[in-house]
Every structure is written in C-alpha cells, then in structure tokens.
N, C-alpha and C positions, 0 to 999 in steps of 0.2 A: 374430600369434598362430596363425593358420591355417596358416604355413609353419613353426613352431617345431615343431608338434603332427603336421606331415607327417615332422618330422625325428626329432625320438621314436618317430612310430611306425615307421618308416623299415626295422627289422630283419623286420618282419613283414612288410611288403608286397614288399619286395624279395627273394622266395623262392627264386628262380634258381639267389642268391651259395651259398647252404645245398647244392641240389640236385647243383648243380657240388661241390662237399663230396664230397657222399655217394656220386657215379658215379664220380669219381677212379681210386678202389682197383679198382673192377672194372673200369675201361682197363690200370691198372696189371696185373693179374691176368694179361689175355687178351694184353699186350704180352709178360709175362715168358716166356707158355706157346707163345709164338712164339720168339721165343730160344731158348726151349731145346729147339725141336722142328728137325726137318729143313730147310736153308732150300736155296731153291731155283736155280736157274741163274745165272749173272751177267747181268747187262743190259747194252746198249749206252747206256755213261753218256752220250756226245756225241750221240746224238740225240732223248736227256732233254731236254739244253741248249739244244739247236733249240730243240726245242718249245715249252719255256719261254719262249725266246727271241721265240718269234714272238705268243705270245704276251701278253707286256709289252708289245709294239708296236703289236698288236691294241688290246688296254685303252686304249693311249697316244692313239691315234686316234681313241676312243670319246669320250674325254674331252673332244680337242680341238672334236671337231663339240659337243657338249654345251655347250661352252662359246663356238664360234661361233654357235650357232644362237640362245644366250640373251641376247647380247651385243646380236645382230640384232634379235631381237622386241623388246627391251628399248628400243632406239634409232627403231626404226620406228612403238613405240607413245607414244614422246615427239614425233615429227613429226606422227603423227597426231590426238594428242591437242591441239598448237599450232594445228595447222590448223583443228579445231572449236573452239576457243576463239576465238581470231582472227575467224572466220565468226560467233558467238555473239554478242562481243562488237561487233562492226560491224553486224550487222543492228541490235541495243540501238541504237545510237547513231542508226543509220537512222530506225528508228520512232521514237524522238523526235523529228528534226528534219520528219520529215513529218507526225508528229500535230501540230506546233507550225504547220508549213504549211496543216495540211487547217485550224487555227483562224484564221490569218492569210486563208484565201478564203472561210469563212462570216462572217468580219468585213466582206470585200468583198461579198461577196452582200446582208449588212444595210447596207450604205454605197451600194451602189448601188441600192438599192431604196430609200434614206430613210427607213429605219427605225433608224440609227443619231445619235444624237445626242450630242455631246458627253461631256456626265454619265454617259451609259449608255455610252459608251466608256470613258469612266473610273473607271466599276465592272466593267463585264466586264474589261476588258484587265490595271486593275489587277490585280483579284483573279487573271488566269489568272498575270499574271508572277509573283504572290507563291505561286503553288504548283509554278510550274516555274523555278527558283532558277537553271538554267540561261539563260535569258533576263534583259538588262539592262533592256529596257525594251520596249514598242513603240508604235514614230510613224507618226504618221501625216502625211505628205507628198501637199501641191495638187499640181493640174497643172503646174505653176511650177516647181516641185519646193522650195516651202519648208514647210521641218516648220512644222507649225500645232498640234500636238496632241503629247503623247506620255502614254503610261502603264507608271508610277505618275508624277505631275506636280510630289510633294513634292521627289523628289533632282536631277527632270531639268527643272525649269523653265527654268535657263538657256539650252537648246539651243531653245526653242521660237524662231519667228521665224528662225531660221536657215535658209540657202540647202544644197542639200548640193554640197559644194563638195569635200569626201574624193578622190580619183582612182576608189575602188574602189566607194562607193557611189555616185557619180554615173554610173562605165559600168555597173553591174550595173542600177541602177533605168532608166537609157535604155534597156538592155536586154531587162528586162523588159515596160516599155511597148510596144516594138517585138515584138516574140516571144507578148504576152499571154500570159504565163505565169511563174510564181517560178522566177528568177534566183538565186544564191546567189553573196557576193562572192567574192574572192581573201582570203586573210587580211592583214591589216593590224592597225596599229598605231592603237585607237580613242583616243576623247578620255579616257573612263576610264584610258589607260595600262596596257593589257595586248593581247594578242595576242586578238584576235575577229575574228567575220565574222559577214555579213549575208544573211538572205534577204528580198526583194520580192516585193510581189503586188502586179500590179496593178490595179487597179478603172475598170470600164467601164459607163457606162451606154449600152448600143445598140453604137454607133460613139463614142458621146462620153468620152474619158479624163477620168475624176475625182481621180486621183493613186495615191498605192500606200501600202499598209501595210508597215511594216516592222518585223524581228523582229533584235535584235540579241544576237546570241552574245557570251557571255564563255568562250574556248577552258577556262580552267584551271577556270571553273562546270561547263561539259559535263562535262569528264573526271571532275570531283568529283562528279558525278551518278551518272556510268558507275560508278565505283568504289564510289558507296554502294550500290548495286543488285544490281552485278555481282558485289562483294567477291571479287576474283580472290585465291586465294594465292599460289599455284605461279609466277604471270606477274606482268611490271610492263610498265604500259601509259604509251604517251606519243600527243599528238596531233605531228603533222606535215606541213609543206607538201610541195607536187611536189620540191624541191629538197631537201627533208630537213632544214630550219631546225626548232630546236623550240619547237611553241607552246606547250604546258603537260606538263608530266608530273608522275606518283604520283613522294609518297617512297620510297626503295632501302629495301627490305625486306633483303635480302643482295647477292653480288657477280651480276650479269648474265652468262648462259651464250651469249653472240655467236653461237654456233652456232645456235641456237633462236631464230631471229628471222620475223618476220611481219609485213607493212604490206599495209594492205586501206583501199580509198577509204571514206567516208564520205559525202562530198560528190560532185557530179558534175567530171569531171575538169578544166571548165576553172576551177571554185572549188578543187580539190585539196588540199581537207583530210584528211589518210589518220591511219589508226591504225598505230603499231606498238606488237605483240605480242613483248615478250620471256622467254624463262621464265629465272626463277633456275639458278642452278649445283648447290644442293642439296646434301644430301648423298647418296654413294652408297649403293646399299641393300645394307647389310650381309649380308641372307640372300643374297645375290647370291655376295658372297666367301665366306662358310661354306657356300654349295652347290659352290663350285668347290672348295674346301679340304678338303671331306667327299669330294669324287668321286676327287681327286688323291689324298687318303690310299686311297680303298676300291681303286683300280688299282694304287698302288702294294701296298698287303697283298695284296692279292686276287693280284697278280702274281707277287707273294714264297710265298703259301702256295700257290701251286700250283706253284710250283717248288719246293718241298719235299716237297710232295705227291706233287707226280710219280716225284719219288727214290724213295719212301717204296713208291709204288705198284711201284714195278720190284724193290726189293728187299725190299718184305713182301707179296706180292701177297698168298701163301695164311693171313698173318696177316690181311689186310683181308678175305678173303672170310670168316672164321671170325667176324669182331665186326660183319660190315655189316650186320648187319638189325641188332641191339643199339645202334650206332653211329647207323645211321637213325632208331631209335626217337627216342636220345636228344639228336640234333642236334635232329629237331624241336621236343623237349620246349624244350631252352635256346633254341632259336630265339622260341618263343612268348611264353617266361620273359622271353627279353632286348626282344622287342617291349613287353610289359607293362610291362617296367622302364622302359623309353626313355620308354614314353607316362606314367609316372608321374613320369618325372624332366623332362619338358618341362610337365608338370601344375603342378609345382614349379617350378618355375623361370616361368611365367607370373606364380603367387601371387606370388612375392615380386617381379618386377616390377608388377603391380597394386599392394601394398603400398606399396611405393615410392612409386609416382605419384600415392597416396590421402594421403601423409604429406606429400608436396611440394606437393600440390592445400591442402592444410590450413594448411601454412604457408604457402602464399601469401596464402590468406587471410585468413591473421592478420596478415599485413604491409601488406594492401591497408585492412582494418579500421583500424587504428590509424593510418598514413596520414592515412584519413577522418577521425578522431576527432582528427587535430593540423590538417589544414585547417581543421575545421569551427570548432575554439577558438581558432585563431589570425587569426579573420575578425572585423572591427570589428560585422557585422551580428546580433542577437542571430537563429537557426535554431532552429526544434522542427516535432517532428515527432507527426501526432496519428491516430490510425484512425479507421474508419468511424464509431465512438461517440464520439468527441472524445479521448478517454486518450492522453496523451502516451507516447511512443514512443520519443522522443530530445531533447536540448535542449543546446547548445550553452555555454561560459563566458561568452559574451557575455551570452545569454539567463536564465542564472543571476544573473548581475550588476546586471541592468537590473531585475531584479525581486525583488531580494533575497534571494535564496536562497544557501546555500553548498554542496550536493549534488545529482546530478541526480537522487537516489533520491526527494527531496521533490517529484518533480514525476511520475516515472516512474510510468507505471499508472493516473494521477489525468486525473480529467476539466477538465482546463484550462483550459476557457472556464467552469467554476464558481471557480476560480482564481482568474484575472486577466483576464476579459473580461465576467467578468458585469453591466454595470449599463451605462450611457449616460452622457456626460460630463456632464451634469446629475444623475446620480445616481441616475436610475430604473432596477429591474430590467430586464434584458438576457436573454429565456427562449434558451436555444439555439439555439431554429428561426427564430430574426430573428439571429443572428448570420453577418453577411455572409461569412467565411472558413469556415462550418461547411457553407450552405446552396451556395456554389458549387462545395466539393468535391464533393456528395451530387447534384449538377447534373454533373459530369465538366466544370468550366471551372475557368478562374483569375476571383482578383477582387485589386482594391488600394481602400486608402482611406486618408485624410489625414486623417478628422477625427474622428477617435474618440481615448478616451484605456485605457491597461489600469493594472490593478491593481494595486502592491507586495505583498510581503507584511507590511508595516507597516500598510496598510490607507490609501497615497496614492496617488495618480494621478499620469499625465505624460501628455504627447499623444504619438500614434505615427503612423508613414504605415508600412504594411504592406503587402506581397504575400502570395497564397495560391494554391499551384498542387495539385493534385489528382494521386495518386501512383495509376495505373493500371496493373494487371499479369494479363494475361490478357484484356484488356479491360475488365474491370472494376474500379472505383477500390476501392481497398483504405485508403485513406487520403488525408493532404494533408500540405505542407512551408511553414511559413510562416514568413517572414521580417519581422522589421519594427524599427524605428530610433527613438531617441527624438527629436523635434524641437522638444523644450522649445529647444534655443540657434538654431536655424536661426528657429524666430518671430520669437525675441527680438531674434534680428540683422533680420530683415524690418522690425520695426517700427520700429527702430531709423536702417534706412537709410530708410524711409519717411521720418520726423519728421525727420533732418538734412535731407533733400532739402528739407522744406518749410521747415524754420527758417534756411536757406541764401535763400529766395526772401522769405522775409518779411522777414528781417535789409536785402534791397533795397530792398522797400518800406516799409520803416518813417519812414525820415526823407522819401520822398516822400510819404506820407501826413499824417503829421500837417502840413506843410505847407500840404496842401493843405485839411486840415481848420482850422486856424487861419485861414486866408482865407475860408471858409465861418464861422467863429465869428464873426471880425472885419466883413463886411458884414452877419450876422443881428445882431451887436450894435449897431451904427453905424447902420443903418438902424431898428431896436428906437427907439433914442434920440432920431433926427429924427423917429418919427412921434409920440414924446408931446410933442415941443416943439412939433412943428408942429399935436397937438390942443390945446395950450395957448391958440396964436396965432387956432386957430379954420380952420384950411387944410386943402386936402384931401391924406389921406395915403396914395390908391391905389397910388401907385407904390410906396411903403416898402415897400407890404405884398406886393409882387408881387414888391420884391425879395426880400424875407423868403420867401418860397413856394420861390421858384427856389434860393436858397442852402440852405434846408433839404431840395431835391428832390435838388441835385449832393450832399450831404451822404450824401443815402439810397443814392444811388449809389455812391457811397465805400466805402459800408457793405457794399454787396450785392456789390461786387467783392473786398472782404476775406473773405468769406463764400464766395463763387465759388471764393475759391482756397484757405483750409483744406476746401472739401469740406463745411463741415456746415449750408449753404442745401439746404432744401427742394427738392429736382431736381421741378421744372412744367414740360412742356413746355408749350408755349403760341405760336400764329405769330408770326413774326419776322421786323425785316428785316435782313440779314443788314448788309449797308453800315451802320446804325446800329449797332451792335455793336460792329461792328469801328473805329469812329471815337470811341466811347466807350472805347476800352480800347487808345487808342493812346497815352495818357498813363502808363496804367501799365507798358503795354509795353516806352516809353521807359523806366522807372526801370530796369525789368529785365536790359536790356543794358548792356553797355557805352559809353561817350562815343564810341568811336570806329568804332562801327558805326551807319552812316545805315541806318534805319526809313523805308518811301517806303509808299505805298498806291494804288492805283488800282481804287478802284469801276466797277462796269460800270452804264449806266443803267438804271434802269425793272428791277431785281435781281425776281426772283420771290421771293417770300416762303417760308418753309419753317417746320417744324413742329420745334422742338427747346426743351429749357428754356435761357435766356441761360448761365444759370452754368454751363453746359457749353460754353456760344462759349470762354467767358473762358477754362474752364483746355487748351481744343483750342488756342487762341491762345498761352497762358501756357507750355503744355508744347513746342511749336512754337517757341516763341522764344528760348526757355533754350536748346534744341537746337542751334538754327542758331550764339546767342551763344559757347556751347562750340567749335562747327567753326569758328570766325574770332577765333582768340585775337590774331591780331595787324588785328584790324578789317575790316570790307568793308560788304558793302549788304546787307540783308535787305527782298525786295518781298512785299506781301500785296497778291493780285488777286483779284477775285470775277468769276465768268460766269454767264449763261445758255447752258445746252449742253443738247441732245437726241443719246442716247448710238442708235446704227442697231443692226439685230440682230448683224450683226456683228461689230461691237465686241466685246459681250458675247457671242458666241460663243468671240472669245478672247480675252475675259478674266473667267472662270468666277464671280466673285464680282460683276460686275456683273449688271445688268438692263436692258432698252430702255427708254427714257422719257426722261422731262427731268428735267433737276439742276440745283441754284445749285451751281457752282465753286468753291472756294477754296482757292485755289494759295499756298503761302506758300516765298518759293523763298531761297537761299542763297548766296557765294561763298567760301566754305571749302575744306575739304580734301578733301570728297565723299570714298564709299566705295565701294568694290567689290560685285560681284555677292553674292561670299560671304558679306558682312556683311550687304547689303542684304536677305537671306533670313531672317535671325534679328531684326531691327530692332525689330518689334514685341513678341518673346515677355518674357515679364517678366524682368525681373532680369538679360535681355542689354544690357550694355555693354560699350563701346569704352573707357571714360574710365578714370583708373587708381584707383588703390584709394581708396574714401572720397573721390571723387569725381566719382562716379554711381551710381544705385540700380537703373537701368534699370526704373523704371517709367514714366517718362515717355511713352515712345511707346506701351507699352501700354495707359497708358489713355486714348490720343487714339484708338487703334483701337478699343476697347472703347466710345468713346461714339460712335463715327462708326455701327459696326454693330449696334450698339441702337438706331439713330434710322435705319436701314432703308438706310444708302450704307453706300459703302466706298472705299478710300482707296489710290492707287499711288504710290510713289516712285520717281523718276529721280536716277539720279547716277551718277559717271565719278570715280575718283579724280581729285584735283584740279582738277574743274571744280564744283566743290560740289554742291547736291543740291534737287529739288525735292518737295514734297508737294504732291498733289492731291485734294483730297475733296472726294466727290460726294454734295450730300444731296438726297432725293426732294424734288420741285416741291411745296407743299400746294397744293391745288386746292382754292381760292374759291369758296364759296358768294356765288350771285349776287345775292340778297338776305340782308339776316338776318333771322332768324326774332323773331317778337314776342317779347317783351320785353327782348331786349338791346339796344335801342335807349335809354341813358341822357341823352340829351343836352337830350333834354325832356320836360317833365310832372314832375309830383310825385308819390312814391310815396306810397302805403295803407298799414298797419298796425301790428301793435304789437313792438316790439323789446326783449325780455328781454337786458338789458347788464348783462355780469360781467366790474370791472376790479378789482382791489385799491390801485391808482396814482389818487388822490382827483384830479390833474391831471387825467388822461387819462381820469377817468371824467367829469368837468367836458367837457372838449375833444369826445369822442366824442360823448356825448349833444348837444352842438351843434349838430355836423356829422347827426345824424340829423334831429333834428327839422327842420332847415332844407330835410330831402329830403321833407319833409313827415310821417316815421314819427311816433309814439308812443312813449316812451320808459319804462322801466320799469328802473328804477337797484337793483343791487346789487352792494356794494363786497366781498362776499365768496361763496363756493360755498356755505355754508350759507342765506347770506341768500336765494341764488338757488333753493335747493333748496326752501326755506318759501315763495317767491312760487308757484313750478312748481304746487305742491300746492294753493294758495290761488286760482291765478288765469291757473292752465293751460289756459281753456279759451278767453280772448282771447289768447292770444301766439300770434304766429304767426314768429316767428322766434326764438333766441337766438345772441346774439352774445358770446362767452368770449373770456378769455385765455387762454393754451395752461399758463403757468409761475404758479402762486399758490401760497400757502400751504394748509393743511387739507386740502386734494386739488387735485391738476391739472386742467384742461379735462377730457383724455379722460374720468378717473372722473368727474365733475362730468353730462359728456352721460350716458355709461353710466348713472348714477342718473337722470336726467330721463326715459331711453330707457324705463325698466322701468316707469315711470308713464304714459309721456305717447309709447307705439313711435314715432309719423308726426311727431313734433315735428322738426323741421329745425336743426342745431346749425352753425354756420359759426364757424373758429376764426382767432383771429388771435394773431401775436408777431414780436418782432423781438428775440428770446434768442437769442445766439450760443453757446449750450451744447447738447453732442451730448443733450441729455432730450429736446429735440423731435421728433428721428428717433428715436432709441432707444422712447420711449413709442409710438409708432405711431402719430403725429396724422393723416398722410397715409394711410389707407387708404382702399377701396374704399366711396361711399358718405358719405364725409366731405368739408369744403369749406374751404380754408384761405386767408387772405390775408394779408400782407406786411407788419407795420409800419417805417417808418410811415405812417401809413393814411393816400391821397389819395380826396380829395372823390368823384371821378370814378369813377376805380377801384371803390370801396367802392358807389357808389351803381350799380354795374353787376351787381357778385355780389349784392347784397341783391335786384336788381331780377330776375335770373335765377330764382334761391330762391324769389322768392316765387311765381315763375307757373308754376313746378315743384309748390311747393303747391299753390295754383290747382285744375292738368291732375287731379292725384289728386280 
C-alpha cells in the first residue's frame, strides 16, 4: 500500500523532471544567441583528442584501483573474520572440556579424602552427565584398573567389572597415573560405536594411587553441543584427528568454499583432536557488482561528456562564458533535484522490498500453521492446549473424538478441566486447584498420571494415562500442552493376559490336586469308619483319630497353596523356615513342569529363619519354575539350593541394591537357553517378555521382584546364552528373640475368660465352642451378628474377647466389630475364615489393629492368638 501511494504520488515529489521542463527553452535561447553571434578562432581539434584521450585512461585507472582495492578488503575481511571464528569456536570447545576436567578433580579431591561414596557418586555424576549431554558417562576405575562404578548406571551396567583393556584408554590412564595429571586419549572407536575420546584423573591419597575417574566423550555429542551454542551460519564445522580422518561433523548447510578453511587443536597434541572451520561459498554480494557497474558506467559517461565538452568548450567558448553563472546556478539546482530523487527512488525501492519479505514472512507462516494443524490431526494421541486459567487454546481430531465432540469451536475458549476433568473416578467433585495437570503448569514442571478417568460429552467416563508439559515464553509459563490416551483396551488386555497366565497354571494343577484331595477324603473316611467300629467293639481309637488330624492338616495345606497361587490368601508375614516351604511345595512344583525336567533340592543345614508370609514362598517358587520350565522346552534339571551367607561391605558396595548382613539364599538355577546381558536388563519390568505372543504376560518375574523387595532383599541373575540362567535371592536373617515373652507360651496351662463366638455354620459353631472350652475359656454361642450384637449390649461387660466369622449373612465380621466397636471401643475382635472369595481382602479384614486367623482352625494355633489377645488386654 505504502509503495502504490509513493507511486501516485510520484509526480509531485519528483520535481526535477518539471524543472528540467521549464530551463530547456532558456539553454535553448542562450545556444541560438550564440549561433547567431560572432564565433570565434578555430581550435586545435588533435589535441582536444589527447586530452580526452588521456583522460579515459585516467578514469580507466581509477576504476581499476577501486575495484582492486574492494576485491582486497573484501577477501582479507573473509580471512579475518575465519580466523576469529575458528579461535571462538575452539576456545568454546576448550572450556568445556576443561570445565568437565576441573569436575572430574573435585570428584578426585572427594575420592581421596573419603567423602565420596557410591550413591553420592551416582547422584553427582549422574546428574552432571545429564546436563552435559556431551559426556557418555563417567567411571570410575581401582588401582587395578577395573571400572567398579560408572554414571549414570541404568545404560552402562554392563561395563562395570570390566578391566580396561581398549589400547587407548589403558595408555592414557597409565599415563596419567604416571604424570598425575589428566591425560586425554587418541580418538578411537568406543563400545557405543562412534568415534570418542577420553580424559583421566587420576586420584591419589599421599603417595598411595586410588584409581582414576574417567570422562568419556561422544565426538558427534561435543560437536552437537558446539553447534547448539555457537549456531554458526556462515561456517560448517567438523571434529578431526592429527591425520585428518573425520570424527563427526554438522549437516552441509550449502557447497563448502575450500579456500576458507581453518583446523585449530582442541585437545593437547599427543590426543589430536582438532576443529576444522570451513565457510560456505555463498552468495556473492550484489552491491559489490552494481558498485563496479555504477563506477564503469560514471567513467565511461563521465569520459564521453567531457570529450564533448571539451569540443564544445574550444568551439563555443564565449557561448559558455555568457550562460556559466546561469548554467552554474542551474546544474546545482538539478544536481540537488536529482540527489532528492535517487534518495526517494532508493526509499522506494527499499518499501517494496520490505513488502515483499512481510508477504513471504506471512506465507510462510501460513504453511508452517497448517503443517501444524495436519501433524497434530493426524497423531493417534488426543493434544489440547490450555493457558494460564485452564481455557483451551487448541485441541487436536483425536482429542475431539475421544470425547465427543464434532468441532474444536465447542471447546475453544472454554475452561476444560470444567469439561472433562471435573470430578474423580468415583465420581466426586474434582475443584481446579487439586487438578494434577492444571497445578504443575502453574508450578513451571511436567506431571503424568494413569489413574484418573475424563469426561465425554455424553456424560461417561473412560480411563486415561496423560502428560502435562508447561508452555514457557519469556520465562514465564503462559500456558500447558497435554497429551493423553485412552487405556480402557490396554487394562482390558492386562487383565486379560493376567487371568490366561493363571488359568494356564491351574489348568496343571487341577488334576494333581483333586488327586491328591481324594487320598486325603479317602484316609478321613476310611479311618472315620474304623474308629466307630472299633468304638462299637469297645477299643482304643487314638490313632484314627491322629490319622483323621493329619489328613485333614495335608488337606489344609492343599487349600492354602491353591490360595497362594490365585493371590487372594491373606499375605501374614510370620518367621519361617525356609527348607520346610520349600519341601512342602515340591509336589506342586512337580505338577508344574514338565515330565521331562528332573526337579532336585538341596537344603543347607541348621537354615536361619526369616520373616516373610509362606504364600509368597509359594508363588516366588511357582513363578520361578514356570520360568526355568519355558527356558528347557526340550527338558533338563532345575536345582533349588538354600544358604546361610553374610554379604561383606563390599559386596554391597558393588552392588547398590544390597546391604551388609546376613541372608538365607535361595538359588533356584536352570539348564536352558539362558539369555543375554541385554535381556537380562529388562527381566524384571512388567509386561517384558521373551515368549511369543499369547504365550507370556511377563509378569512373572516381576512379581518375584516385587515380593523379594518388599520383604527387605533383593535379588541377582546370572546367565550366558545357552548355559541357562541362575536366580539368587537374598532375604534378611530374622533375628530371634532369646526368650518369648509371657504369654505366648501355649503349650501349657489353661486359659481364663469369656469368648463371645459368632459362627452361622451350626457344625462349626458345635466344633469351635469345643475346642474353646477344652482350653478352659467360657463360651457364649451366637449363630448370627444380630444375635451377637443383643448379647454385646446385654453382657458386654464379662466378654473379654469376640471371636467372628469374616463372610455371614445380615452384615459381615468387619461391620458386625464396627457396631460392637461404638458400644464397647477396648473390646478385642479376632477374625477368622477360610472363603476363597476376593470380599475378604476387598472388605479390609487385615488392617492395622485387627487380628485374623486361618480356617481351618488348629487347636494350637488358635489357642496361641487367643492366649496373645488376651494378655494384650491384660497390659491395658
């Protein structure tokens, strides 16, 4: 607009072209009045043409220097300017490698003063390599020279234990030892597979070498550091050795000007890692040519009108002396005129290049826009965007679709988390400022979460697992970007490969169980039958009935190991010993595998005892064995060994997840296919498997890890493809009280007081009250929670225990105690059941406070919590 408006007005500002108009006629005037006046002498035309002559020559010469002299400056200030670049960029590169140095000798200064310790290695060091991205890692190497340590220890555990045995980092770090001081390698070819190099420190306490820290360069890291920092345009940089091999270099921005080249050390010369600086080719600068094409035109006019001039002056001299002051006046005037014009036509001519480059700046960003807006739609991830008050800003097709909408205008503008995030997956309101992605923008971090659900606009829910990053401009968050996915089918498949996993293992044990259950029915009945004939005959029927105890205990057993391995037995931890466990559950073990893999065991003697609940032996054992069974499809041996070991500090120096102390062992080892390092790294995490599809869930191992480090050990694997693979887990010693305390001593005396028993099972409320009274208790019988609830209030002030079942009709145990609780706070409630239905966990029987035992109920057992209970009450 602004240059159409300069060209409209164009007759007005350009006043010159008019002026030149109007002085014409009066040149014209004063030329005719020279014509027709007397004219003067003739002149020597030939040495007019000299003169002219020499001086085209002149001009010609002018030019030329003019145009060597710019050629010159031009080229001298492209060397000049390589050469500060070059020096720029190498010191850059400099000071990084010796600020990473000066860190690598306050790590030795803390290493040899002992104030460095492991863990505190592996937060410092991690964290500095995670913010200088140029660095792979750094180890730490004994006197020995074997790496013991590295950080960060997620990506580089494999190298730990290793000797350095490289050519270049075992002369540089001898080197350094010997020199005490940081060595830096030759470039070589590391294990990551790219072109790096190394520098050493060494660390010395006195005279005595402690080892050396080392800092490992990724060549093509540095460069990408230098370039993010330095963003060179004009140059392309490359790293290189003494010999000019290349170790990394920037992408070709255009063609390389080989003229323009630059290589500056970086390193000290016997490591010879050099920079070279090369500048692009470019284009040439145009004002360069149109100053040489303006000078060549003004020498050539210039040369031409003064050789007409000159004519002009020999043969109108006393015409030019009549109009030279007029002529003077008026050359200045146009002179002025035409500087005015030039600077208004260079004015113009700027405009509409701004123009230009405002209209091309405009579309690019409408291409770059719309771009955005086909990425963003064509990403499976639903994306929106919200500002500092929550209002959405932008939202993606996905993000439309997931939540019913068919425009993004339905969303634009609108406070979103009143939307689709307001309330909690149980359905309570959700205010703002408890909403996780709103508060950790408003915090300047990220946040993620899995277990939340968001809203439709139908008014349903679905589960989501979401990111939320925080959009900062200027420093200050302006907004956030959240991402987030539905995970209704990824549960469904979780639960999914859960349940085959398990109905895969029970399908094994089904026909070995009822088996062994029929043998257990058939000696309870068989010996039932000889002791009424033999009370018939008048004989003693002690044995039957000891048989009868024992077949109904392996019975219980049966039970609790069925229970063990669907997971929904009451998790007690309670001391153990670890050899009976494992000799109890070598029957099942057997059903588990295959016929053609031998099962062997070897106990260690006099086993310490340890603190964990059994149904977690069984499914470490259960998940363990399935394991090994899968690695030895065509058969082999599978050993389970148990030890006494006391781990030295050592040990657990390197290997971060232990502790010093003592541990029961148990090794359970394989002859299979074993795997590799790189699998053996992921082994544990959920849902990592080897096996092929739909025929692994990959939880198995994780939740043997999961119960090993919630009962205070943890757990290593050895394995070598094809020499199969070993598990070892170490659980803490329980340390034995040396006496027990009063009154858990059950094995004699008869117990005091009055037991309030709630069964609905008329059997078992017969059997129970039995076994109570025979431990000497008082017995107070009610066959249902209400009946129990009108004794409480009647004759609440003799009971001194109540003894429930967990699963009844009218209300359950828990509400059953909770009513008794609000009458009677100090009453003692102890629950018992033997329901294999998830209500037992789900209802909350086990909490803090509460006391549960096991049906079916043994004499002993029973008369030990009762006897506990009571002198609990007692102490109060």
């Amino acid at each position: 607009m602004k240059l159409r408006a300069a060209r409209e007005t164009g007759p007005q500002h350009f006043g010159p072209i008019a002026d030149e108009e109007r002085i014409a006629p009066i040149l014209r005037r004063h030329a005719v009045s020279y014509l027709n006046g007397p004219h003067p002498h003739p002149r020597n035309r030939s040495a007019a043409v000299r003169y002219s002559a020499i001086l085209l020559v002149t001009f010609l010469v002018v030019f030329g220097l003019i145009v060597w002299f710019t050629e010159g400056n031009n080229l001298k200030a492209k060397q000049n300017d390589l050469a500060s670049r070059a020096k720029t960029f190498t010191g850059s590169l400099q000071l990084t490698l010796e600020g990473d140095a000066s860190y690598l000798g306050l790590l030795a200064l803390d290493r040899a003063a002992g104030k460095l310790s492991s863990r505190l290695f592996q937060e410092r060091a991690g964290q500095y390599v995670q913010a200088h991205p140029q660095l792979i890692n750094i180890t730490w190497v004994d006197a020995e020279f074997y790496i013991t340590d590295v950080a960060p220890l997620l990506h580089n555990r494999q190298i730990v234990g290793l000797q350095l045995n490289l050519p270049e980092p075992k002369r540089a770090s001898a080197l350094a030892k010997q020199l005490r001081k940081p060595v830096y390698t030759r470039p070589f070819e590391a294990i990551q597979g790219s072109p790096s190099f190394e520098v050493w420190v060494p660390v010395f306490r006195g005279d005595t070498f402690l080892g050396l820290f080392g800092g490992i360069y990724s060549c093509n890291d540095l460069l990408q550091q230098l370039v993010a920092h330095a963003q060179p345009h004009l140059y392309h940089l490359s790293l290189i050795d003494q010999s000019g091999r290349l170790l990394a270099t920037m992408p070709h921005a255009e063609a390389l000007d080989r003229s323009f080249v630059r290589e500056s050390a970086v390193t000290p010369p016997e490591s010879g890692v050099m920079l070279r600086v090369t500048r692009y080719q470019g284009r040439s600068d145009w004002r360069l040519y149109l100053l040489k094409a303006i000078s060549l035109l003004l020498v050539m006019g210039m040369s031409y009108t003064l050789y007409n001039l000159k004519l002009e002056i020999e043969e109108r001299k006393h015409a030019e002396e009549e109009i030279k002051k007029q002529a003077a006046l008026l050359e200045q005037e146009i002179t002025e005129r035409q500087a005015a014009q030039e600077s208004l036509q260079e004015q113009a001519a700027l405009l509409e290049e701004e123009v230009t480059e405002r209209w091309q700046a405009e579309e690019a960003l409408r291409e770059s826009e719309e771009r955005l807006r086909l990425l963003l739609d064509s990403t499976g991830e639903a994306i929106y965007g919200i500002d500092v008050d929550g209002k959405c800003t932008f939202c993606n097709r996905a993000c439309l679709r997931m939540l019913g909408y068919e425009r993004d205008s339905e969303l634009l503008g609108k406070n979103i988390h009143d939307i689709m995030h307001h309330s909690y997956p149980d359905g309570r309101h959700m205010p703002q400022e408890e909403c996780g992605a709103h508060g950790a923008m408003l915090q300047g971090k990220g946040s993620h979460a899995n277990d939340e659900v968001f809203w439709t606009s139908d008014g349903s829910s679905f589960p989501v697992e979401y990111w939320s990053y925080p959009q900062v401009k200027g420093g200050k968050v302006v907004g956030a970007v959240v991402a987030f996915i539905n995970t209704t089918e990824r549960r469904h498949l979780e639960e999914q490969f859960r349940q085959s996993q398990k109905m895969e293992s029970i399908g094994r044990l089904a026909g070995g169980v009822a088996h062994d259950f029929n043998n257990m029915l058939s000696v309870i009945s068989g010996a039932a039958e000889l002791s009424k004939r033999k009370l018939e005959d008048g004989e003693s029927i002690d044995q039957y009935l000891e048989l009868i105890i024992n077949a109904a205990r392996r019975s219980s057993d049966i039970t609790r190991q069925l229970l063990a391995f669907s997971r929904k037995e009451v998790v007690s931890p309670k001391p153990v010993q670890l050899n009976r466990l494992i000799e109890d559950s070598l029957k099942i073990l057997t059903r588990l595998i295959s016929e053609d893999v031998k099962l062997s065991f070897h106990p260690a003697p006099e086993l310490w005892s340890i603190m964990i609940a059994p149904s977690q032996v069984d499914q470490i054992l259960m998940n363990l064995a399935v394991n090994a069974r899968d690695a030895m499809p065509d058969g082999g041996n599978l050993a389970i060994e148990t030890a006494n070991v006391r781990l030295p500090s050592h040990y657990a120096y390197l290997h971060p997840e232990a502790r010093p102390g003592e541990y029961v062992q148990l090794a359970v080892s394989d002859t299979g296919h074993g795997m590799d390092k790189a699998t053996a790294a992921h082994i544990f995490e959920p849902f990592f498997t080897t096996k092929g599809q739909g025929k692994g869930t990959g939880l198995g191992l994780s939740t043997v890890y999961g119960i090993v480090t919630q009962n205070g050990g943890f757990i290593n694997v050895y394995s070598e493809p094809g020499q199969g693979a070993v598990f070892k887990i170490y659980l803490p010693r329980l340390q034995e009280s040396p006496a027990a305390a009063p009154g858990e001593r059950t094995e004699e005396g008869r117990l005091s007081g009055t037991i309030l028993l709630v069964e609905d099972e008329e059997m078992l409320l017969w059997l129970t009250t039995r076994l109570l009274e025979e431990m000497g208790l008082k017995v107070i019988q009610a066959q249902s929670p209400l009946d129990a609830l009108k004794i409480s209030r009647e004759r609440g002030g003799e009971i001194d225990l109540v003894l429930t079942d967990v699963v009844m009709p009218e209300m359950n145990g828990r509400e059953l105690a909770e009513s008794i609780h609000a009458a009677l706070p100090e009453m003692k409630v102890l629950f018992m059941s033997g329901h294999t239905s998830d209500n037992v966990i789900q209802r909350g029987v086990i909490e803090a406070g509460m006391e549960y035992i096991q049906k079916p109920l043994e004499m002993e057992k029973l008369k030990g919590k009762i006897s506990q209970m009571l002198a609990e009450r007692q102490k109060r």
